[in-house]
Short mmCIF file of the C-alpha atoms (twelve columns), coordinates in Angstrom:
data_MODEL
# 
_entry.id   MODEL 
# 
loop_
_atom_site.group_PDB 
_atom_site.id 
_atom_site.type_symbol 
_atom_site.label_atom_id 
_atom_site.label_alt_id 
_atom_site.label_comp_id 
_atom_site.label_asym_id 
_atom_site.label_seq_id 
_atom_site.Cartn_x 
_atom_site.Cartn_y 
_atom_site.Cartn_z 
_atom_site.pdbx_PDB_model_num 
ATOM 1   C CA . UNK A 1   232.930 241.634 -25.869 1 
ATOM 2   C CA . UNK A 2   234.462 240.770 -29.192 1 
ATOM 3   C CA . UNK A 3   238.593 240.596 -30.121 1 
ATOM 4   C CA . UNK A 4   238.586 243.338 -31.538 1 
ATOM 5   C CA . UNK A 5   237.001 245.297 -28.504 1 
ATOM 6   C CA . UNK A 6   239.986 243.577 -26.553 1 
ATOM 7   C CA . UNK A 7   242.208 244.630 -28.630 1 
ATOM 8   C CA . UNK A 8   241.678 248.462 -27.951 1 
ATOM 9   C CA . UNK A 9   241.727 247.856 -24.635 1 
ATOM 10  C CA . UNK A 10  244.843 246.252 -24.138 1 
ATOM 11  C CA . UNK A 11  246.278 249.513 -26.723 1 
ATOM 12  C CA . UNK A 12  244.896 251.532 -24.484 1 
ATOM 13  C CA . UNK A 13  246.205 249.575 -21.212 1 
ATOM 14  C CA . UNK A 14  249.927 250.076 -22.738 1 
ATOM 15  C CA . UNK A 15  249.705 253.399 -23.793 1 
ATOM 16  C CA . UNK A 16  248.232 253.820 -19.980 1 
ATOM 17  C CA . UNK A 17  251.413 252.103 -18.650 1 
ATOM 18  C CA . UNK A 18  254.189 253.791 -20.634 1 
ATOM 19  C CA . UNK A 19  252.706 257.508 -19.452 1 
ATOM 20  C CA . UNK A 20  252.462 256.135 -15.322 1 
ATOM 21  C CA . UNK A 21  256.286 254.681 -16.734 1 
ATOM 22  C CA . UNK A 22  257.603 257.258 -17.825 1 
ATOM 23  C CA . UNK A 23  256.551 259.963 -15.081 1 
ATOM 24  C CA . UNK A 24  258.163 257.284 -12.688 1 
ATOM 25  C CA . UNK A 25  261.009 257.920 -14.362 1 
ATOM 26  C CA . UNK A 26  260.906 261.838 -14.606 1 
ATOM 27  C CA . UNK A 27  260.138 262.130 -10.806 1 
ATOM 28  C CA . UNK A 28  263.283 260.033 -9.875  1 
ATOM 29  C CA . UNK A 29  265.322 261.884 -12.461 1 
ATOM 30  C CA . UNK A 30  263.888 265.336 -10.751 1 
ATOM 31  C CA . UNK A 31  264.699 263.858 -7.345  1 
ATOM 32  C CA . UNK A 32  268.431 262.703 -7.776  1 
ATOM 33  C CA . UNK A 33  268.361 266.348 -8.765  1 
ATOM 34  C CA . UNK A 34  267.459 267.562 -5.490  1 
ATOM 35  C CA . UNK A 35  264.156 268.986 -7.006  1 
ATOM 36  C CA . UNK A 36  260.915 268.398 -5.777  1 
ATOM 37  C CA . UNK A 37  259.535 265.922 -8.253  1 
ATOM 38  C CA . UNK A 38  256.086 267.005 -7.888  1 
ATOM 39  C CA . UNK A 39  256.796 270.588 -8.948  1 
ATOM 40  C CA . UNK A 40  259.265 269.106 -11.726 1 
ATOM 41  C CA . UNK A 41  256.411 266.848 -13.048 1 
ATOM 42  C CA . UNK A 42  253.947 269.601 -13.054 1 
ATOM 43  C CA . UNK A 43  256.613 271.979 -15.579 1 
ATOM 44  C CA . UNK A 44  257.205 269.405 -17.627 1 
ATOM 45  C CA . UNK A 45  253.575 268.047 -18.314 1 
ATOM 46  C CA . UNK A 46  252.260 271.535 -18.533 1 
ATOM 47  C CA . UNK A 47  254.530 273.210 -20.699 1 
ATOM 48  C CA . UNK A 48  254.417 270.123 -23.117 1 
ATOM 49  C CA . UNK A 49  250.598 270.430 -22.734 1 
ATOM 50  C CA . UNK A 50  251.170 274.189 -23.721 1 
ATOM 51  C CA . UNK A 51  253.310 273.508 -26.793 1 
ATOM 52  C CA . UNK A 52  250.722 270.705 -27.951 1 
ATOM 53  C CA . UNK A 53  247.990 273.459 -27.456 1 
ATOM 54  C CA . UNK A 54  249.560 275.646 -29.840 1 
ATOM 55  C CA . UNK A 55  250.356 272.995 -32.308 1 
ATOM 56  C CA . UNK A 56  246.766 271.503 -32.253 1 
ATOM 57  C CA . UNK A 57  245.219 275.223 -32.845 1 
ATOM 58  C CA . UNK A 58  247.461 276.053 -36.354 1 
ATOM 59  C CA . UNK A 59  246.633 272.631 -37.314 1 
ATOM 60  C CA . UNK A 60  243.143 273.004 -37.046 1 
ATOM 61  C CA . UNK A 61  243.085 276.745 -38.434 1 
ATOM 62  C CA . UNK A 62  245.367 275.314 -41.410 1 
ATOM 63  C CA . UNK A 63  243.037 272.531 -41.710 1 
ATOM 64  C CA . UNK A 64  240.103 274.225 -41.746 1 
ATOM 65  C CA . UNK A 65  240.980 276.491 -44.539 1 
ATOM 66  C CA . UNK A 66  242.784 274.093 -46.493 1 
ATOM 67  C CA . UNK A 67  240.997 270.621 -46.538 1 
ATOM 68  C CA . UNK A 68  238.984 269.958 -49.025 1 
ATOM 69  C CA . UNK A 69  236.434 268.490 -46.405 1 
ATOM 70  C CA . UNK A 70  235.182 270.452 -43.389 1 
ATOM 71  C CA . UNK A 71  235.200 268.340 -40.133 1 
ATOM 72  C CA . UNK A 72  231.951 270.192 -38.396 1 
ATOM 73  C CA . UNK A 73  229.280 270.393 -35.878 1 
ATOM 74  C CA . UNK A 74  226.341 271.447 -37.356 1 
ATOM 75  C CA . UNK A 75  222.801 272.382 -35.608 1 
ATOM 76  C CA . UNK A 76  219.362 271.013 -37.030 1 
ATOM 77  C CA . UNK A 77  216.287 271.257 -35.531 1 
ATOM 78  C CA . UNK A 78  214.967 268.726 -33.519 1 
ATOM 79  C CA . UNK A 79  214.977 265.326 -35.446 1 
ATOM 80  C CA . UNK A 80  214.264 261.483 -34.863 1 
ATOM 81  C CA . UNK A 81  214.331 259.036 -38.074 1 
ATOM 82  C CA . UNK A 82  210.847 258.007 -38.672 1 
ATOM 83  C CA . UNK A 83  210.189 254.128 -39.949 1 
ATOM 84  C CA . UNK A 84  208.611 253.078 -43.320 1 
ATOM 85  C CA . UNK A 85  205.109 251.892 -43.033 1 
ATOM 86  C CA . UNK A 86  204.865 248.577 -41.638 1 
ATOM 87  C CA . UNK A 87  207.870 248.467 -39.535 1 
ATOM 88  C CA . UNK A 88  207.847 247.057 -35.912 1 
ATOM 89  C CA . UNK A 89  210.659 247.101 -33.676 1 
ATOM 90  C CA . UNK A 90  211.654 245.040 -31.282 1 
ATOM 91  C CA . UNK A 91  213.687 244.800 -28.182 1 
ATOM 92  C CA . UNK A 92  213.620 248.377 -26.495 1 
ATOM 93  C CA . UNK A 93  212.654 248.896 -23.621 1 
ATOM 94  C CA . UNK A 94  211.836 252.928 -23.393 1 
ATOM 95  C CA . UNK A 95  209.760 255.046 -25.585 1 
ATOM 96  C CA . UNK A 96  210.404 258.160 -27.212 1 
ATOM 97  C CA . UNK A 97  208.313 261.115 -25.812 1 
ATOM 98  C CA . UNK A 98  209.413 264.442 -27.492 1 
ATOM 99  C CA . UNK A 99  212.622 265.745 -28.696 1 
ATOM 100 C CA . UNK A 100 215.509 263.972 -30.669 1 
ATOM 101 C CA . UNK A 101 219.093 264.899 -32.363 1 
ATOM 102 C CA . UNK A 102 219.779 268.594 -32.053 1 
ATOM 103 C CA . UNK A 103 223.269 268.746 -33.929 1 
ATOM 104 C CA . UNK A 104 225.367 266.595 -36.189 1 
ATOM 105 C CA . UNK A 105 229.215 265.614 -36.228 1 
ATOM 106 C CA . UNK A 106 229.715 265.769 -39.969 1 
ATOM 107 C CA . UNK A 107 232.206 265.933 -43.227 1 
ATOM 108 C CA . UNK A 108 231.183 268.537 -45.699 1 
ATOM 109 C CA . UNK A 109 232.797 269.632 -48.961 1 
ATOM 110 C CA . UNK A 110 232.006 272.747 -50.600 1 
ATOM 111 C CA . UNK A 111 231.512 274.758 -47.653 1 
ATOM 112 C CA . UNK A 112 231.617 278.843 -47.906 1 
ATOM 113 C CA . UNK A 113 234.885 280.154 -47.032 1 
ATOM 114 C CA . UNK A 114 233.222 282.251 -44.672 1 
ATOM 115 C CA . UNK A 115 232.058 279.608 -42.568 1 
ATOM 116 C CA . UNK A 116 235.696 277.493 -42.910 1 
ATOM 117 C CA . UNK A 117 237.451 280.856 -41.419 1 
ATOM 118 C CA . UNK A 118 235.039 281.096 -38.756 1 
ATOM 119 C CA . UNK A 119 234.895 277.512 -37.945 1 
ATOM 120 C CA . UNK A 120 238.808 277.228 -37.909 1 
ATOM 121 C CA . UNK A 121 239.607 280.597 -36.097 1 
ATOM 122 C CA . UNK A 122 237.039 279.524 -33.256 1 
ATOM 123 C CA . UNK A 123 238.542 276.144 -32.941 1 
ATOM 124 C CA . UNK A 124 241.909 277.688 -33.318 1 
ATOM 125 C CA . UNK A 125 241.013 280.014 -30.376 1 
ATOM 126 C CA . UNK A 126 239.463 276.717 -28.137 1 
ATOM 127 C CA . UNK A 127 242.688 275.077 -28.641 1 
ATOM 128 C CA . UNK A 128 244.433 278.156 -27.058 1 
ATOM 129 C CA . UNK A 129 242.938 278.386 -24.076 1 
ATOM 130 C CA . UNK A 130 244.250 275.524 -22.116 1 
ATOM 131 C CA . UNK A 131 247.399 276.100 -23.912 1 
ATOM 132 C CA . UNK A 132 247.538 279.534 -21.854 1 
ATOM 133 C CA . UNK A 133 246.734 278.123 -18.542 1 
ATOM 134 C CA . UNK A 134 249.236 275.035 -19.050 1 
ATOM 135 C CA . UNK A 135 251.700 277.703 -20.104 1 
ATOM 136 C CA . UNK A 136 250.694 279.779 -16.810 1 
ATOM 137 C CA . UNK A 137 251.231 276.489 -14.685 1 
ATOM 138 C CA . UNK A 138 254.631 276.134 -16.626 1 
ATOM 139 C CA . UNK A 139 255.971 279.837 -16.056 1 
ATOM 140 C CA . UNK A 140 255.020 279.579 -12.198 1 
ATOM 141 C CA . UNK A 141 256.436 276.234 -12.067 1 
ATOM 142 C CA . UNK A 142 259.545 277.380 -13.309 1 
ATOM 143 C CA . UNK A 143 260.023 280.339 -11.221 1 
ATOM 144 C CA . UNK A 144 259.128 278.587 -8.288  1 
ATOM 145 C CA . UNK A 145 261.772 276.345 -8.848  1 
ATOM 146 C CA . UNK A 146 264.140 279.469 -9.378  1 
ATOM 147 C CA . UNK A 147 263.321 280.255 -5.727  1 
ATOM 148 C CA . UNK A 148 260.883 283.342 -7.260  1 
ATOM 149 C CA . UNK A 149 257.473 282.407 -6.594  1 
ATOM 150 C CA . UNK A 150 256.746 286.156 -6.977  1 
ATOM 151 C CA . UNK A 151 258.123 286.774 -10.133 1 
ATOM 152 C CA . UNK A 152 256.770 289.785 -12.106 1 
ATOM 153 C CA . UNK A 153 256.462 287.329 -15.146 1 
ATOM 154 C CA . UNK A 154 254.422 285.246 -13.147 1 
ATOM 155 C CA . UNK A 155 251.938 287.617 -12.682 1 
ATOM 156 C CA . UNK A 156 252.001 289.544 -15.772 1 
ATOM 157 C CA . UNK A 157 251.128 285.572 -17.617 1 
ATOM 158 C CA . UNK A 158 248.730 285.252 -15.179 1 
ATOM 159 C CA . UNK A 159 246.784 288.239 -16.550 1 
ATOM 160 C CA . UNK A 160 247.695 287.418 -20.030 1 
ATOM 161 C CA . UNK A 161 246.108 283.995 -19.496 1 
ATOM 162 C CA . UNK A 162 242.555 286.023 -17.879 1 
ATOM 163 C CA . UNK A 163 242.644 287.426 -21.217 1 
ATOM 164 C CA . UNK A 164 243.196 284.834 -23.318 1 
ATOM 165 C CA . UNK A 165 240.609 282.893 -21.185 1 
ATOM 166 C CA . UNK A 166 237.698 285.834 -21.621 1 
ATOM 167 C CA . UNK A 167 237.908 286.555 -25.197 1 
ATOM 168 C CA . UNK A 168 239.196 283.305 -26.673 1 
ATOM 169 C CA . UNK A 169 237.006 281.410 -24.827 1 
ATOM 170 C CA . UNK A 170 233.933 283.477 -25.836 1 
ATOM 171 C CA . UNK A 171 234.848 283.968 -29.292 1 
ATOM 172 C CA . UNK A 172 235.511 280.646 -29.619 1 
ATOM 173 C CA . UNK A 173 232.202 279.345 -28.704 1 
ATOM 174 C CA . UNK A 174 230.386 282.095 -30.626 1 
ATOM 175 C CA . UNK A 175 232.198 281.729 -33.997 1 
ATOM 176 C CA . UNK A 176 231.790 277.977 -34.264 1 
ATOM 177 C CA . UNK A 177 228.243 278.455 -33.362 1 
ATOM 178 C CA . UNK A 178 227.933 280.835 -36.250 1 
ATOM 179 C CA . UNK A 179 229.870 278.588 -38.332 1 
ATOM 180 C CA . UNK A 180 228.258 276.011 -37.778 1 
ATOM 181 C CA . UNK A 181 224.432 277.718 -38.635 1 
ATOM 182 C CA . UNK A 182 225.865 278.855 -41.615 1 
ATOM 183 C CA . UNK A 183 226.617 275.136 -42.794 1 
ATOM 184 C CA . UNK A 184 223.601 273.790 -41.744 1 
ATOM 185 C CA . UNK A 185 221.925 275.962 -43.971 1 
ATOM 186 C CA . UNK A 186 224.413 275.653 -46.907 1 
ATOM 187 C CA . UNK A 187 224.106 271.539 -46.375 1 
ATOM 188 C CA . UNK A 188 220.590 271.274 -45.692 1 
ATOM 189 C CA . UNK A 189 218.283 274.106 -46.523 1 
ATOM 190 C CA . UNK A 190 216.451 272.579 -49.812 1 
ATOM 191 C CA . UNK A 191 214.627 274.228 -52.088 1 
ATOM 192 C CA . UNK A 192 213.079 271.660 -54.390 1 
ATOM 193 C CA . UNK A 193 213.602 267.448 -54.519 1 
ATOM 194 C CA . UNK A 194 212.209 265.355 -56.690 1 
ATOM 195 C CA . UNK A 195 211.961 261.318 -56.967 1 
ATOM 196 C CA . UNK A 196 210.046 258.975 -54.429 1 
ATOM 197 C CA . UNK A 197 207.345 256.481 -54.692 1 
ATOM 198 C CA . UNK A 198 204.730 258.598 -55.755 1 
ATOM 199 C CA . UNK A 199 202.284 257.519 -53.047 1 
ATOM 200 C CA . UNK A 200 200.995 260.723 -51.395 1 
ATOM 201 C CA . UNK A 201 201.342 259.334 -48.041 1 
ATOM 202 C CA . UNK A 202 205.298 258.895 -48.920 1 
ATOM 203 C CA . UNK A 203 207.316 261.465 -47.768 1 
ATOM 204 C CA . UNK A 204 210.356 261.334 -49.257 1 
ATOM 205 C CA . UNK A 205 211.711 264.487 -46.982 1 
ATOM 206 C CA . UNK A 206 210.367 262.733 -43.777 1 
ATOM 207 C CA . UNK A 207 214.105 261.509 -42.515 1 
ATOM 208 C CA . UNK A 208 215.849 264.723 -44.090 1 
ATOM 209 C CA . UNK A 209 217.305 267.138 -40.979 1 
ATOM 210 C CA . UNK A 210 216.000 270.956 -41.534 1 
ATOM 211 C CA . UNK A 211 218.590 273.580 -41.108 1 
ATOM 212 C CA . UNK A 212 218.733 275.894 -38.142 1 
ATOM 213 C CA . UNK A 213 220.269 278.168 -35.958 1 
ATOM 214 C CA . UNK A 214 221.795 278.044 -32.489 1 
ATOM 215 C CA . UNK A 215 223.561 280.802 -30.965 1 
ATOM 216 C CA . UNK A 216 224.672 280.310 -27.301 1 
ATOM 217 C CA . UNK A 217 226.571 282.684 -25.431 1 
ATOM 218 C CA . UNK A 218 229.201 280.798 -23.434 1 
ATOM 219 C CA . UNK A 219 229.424 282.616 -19.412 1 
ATOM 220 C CA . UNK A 220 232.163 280.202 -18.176 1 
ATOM 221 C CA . UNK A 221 235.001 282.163 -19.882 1 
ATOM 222 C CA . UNK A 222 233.910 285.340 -17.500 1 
ATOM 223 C CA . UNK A 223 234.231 283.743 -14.203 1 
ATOM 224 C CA . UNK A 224 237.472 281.780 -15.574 1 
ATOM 225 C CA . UNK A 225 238.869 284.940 -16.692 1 
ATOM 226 C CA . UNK A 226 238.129 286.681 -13.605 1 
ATOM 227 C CA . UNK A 227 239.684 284.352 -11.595 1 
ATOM 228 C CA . UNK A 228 242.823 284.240 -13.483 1 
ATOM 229 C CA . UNK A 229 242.642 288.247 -13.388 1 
ATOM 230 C CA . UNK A 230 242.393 288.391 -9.492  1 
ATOM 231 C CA . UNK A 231 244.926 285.684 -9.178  1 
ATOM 232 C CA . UNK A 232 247.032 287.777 -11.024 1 
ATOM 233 C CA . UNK A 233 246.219 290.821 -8.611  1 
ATOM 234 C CA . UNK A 234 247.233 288.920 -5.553  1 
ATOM 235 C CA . UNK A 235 250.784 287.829 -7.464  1 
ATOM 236 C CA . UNK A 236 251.232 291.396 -7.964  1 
ATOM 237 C CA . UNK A 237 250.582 292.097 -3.767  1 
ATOM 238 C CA . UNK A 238 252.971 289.087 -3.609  1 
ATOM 239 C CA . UNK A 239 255.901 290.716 -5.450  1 
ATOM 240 C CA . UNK A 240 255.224 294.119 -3.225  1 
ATOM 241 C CA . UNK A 241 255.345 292.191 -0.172  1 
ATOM 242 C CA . UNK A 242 258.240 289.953 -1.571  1 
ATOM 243 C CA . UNK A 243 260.016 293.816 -2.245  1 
ATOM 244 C CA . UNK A 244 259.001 295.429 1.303   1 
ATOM 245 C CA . UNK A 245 260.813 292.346 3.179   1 
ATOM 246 C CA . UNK A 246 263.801 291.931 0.933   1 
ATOM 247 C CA . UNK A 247 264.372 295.891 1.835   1 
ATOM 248 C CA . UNK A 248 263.770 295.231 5.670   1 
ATOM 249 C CA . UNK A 249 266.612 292.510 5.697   1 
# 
């Protein structure tokens, strides 16, 4: 392993080491307050985690439509680089059978606007979705610490979070899909090329991706949202039972 591989690690080893540091310090800080540090900890990491959330999503929705190069993930159809005559390889120790690269991380300039507003509205919406669960984690945190686990707010975020959870994480995996067909197509749907070698057994083409489509309809977001969406049913029995026993006293 090189210097420079080194390098990163030890970056990585202090940026490691000030986090662990500085929850130390938090957790003492919520203690000499008389506050359960672990319930402390948990509102401040998740509500920062909800405010990064909602940063991260207008960036990317603002950078989407604005740069002039589209950070993407596009789909091609199955692909694997194929060798100039002559060439041997060496050194490998496995064989390819069938299949190869089925998308590509990519940098694209003159994309349709269509596809940037999709792209950037279902990244956008990705970017939400833990945002509304940190911010769920936050609101109960806080409440809890107010001595009303039961809060009405708690359970009226938790059902804004199911929500938030179903759609955004559906649309979110749908539009980019569609986005990202629409820029395969746009980037690498030829209709003509000319140059190469001449020789008819020269395929110019052969190491050129062909565009395609992939459309996948993401489930987890149901269950998720479900979850959230009964959770927020039993914080609703909560309150009611939190309301019957407050009247009996």
């Amino acid at each position: 392993m090189g210097a420079f591989s080194w390098a990163h690690i030890l970056v990585l080893l202090i940026i490691v080491g000030v986090i662990v540091a500085l929850l130390v310090l938090a957790a003492r800080s919520w203690r000499r307050r008389g506050i359960d540090p672990t319930i402390g900890l948990t509102l401040t990491v998740s509500a920062l985690a909800a405010l990064f959330g909602v940063v991260a999503a207008i960036i990317v929705l603002v950078g989407s439509l604005m740069d002039t190069q589209l950070h993407i993930t596009i789909p091609v159809s199955p692909f694997w680089p194929t060798l100039p005559p002559g060439t041997t390889i060496s050194g490998t120790t496995a064989t390819l059978a069938q299949g190869g690269f089925v998308e590509a991380d990519v940098w694209v300039e003159g994309a349709s606007s269509g596809a940037r507003v999709l792209w950037g509205i279902g990244q956008a919406l990705g970017a939400l979705v833990p945002a509304a669960i940190a911010g769920l984690i936050a609101v109960a945190c806080f409440q809890l610490l107010r001595g009303a686990a039961f809060a009405p707010v708690v359970a009226r975020m938790a059902m804004i979070t199911a929500v938030v959870v179903l759609v955004g994480g559906m649309a979110s995996g749908i539009m980019s899909d569609i986005a990202g067909s629409m820029v395969s197509h746009e980037l690498l749907a030829w209709t003509g090329a000319t140059g190469g070698t001449g020789d008819p057994n020269d395929d110019p083409l052969q190491n050129w991706p062909m565009a395609t489509s992939s459309f996948t309809l993401p489930l987890w977001p149901i269950g998720a949202g479900l979850g959230f969406a009964a959770l927020a049913a039993i914080l609703r029995y909560g309150t009611r039972l939190q309301k019957d026993t407050e009247g009996l006293v």
